[in-house]
C-alpha positions as CSV (number, residue, x, y, z in Angstrom):
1,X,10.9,131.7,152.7
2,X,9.7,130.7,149.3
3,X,11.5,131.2,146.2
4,X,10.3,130.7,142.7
5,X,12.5,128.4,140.5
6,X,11.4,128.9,137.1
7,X,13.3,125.9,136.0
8,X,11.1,123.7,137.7
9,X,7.8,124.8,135.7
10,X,6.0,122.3,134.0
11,X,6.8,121.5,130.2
12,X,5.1,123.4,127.4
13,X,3.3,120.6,125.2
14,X,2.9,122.9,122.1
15,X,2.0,125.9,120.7
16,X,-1.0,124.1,118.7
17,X,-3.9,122.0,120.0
18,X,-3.3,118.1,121.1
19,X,-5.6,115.5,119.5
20,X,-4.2,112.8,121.5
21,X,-2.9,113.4,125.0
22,X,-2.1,110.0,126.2
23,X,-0.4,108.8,123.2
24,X,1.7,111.7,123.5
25,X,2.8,111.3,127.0
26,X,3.3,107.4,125.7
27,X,5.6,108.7,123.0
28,X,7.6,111.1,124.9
29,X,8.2,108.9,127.6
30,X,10.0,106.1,124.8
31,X,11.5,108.9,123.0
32,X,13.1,111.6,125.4
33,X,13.6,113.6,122.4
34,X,10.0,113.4,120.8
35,X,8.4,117.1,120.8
36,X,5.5,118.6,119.3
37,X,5.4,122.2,117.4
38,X,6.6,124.8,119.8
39,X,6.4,122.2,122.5
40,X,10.0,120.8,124.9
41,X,11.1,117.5,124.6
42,X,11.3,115.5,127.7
43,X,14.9,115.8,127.7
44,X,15.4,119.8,128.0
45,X,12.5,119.4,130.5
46,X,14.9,116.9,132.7
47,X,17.6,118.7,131.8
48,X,16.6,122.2,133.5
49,X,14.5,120.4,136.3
50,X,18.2,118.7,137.5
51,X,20.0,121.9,136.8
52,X,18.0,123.5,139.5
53,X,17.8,120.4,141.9
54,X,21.5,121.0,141.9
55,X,21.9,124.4,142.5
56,X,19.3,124.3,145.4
57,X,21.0,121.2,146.5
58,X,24.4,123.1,146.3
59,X,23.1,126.3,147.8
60,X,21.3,124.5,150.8
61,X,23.5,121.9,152.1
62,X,21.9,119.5,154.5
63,X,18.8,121.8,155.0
64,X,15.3,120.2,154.2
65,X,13.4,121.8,150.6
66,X,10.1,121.6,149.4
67,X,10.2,121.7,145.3
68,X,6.5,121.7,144.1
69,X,6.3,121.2,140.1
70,X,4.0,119.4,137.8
71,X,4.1,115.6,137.8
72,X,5.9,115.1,134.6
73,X,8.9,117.5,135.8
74,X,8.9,115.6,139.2
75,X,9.0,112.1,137.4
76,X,11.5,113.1,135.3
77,X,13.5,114.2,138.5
78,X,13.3,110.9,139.5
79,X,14.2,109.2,136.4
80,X,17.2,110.7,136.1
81,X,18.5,109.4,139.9
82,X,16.8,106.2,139.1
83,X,15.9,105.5,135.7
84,X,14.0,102.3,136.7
85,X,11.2,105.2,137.0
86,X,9.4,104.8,133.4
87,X,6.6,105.3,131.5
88,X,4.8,102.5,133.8
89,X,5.9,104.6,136.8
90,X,4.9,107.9,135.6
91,X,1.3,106.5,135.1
92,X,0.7,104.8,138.2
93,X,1.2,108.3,139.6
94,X,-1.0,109.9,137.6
95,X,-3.6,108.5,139.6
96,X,-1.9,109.8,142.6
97,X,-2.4,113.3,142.0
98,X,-1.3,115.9,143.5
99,X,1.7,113.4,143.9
100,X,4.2,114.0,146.3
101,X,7.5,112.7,146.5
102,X,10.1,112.6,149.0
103,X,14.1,112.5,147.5
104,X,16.8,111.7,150.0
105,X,20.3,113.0,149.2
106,X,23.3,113.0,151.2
107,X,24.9,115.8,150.1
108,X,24.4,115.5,146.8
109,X,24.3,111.8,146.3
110,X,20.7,110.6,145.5
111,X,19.4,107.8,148.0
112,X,16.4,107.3,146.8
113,X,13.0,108.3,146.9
114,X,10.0,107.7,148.8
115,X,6.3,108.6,147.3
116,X,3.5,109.3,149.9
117,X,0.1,108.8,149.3
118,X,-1.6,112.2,150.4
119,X,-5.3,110.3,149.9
120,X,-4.3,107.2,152.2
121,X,-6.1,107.5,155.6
């Protein structure tokens, strides 16, 4: 069965264009708050992506889930269980893409995280 979750959409980076897309993931990533005109801060983005983990988490005990998202909302997913997951992090992946991440929870205590590297034969 799949169900959409729109909490687990990608962030909306703003409503005008962006001159500067790096520097932007760069500032968001140091400032959880930063946000452009009409755009999410990283923070409401994390904030809604853990909201649903939760529920699904909560509404599916012990069962396996895929959750397919964006990078940035899975990164931030992982940040938030392990906050050792920066900015560095979250650009080493960006190479990885699509990225794909495996979260281990008992329950609903985090484990830890795996990533897999869909191009490595």
């Amino acid at each position: 069965e799949v169900t959409l979750v729109d909490d687990f959409r990608e962030r909306k980076v703003s409503t005008a264009p962006v001159r500067d897309l790096l520097s932007f993931y760069h500032d968001q990533w140091m400032d959880f708050s930063h946000r452009l005109v009409g755009g999410e801060c990283l923070s409401e983005v994390q904030d809604r992506n853990i909201r649903a983990l939760k529920r699904l988490l909560a509404e599916h005990p012990g069962e396996n889930m895929v959750v397919g998202s964006h990078g940035t909302a899975l990164s931030l997913i992982v940040n938030y269980f392990d906050p050792a997951f920066d900015y560095d992090r979250f650009e080493e992946i960006r190479e990885l893409m699509p990225w794909v991440v495996k979260l281990l929870f008992d329950g609903d205590t985090f484990l830890g995280f795996e990533s897999i590297d869909v191009f490595r034969k």
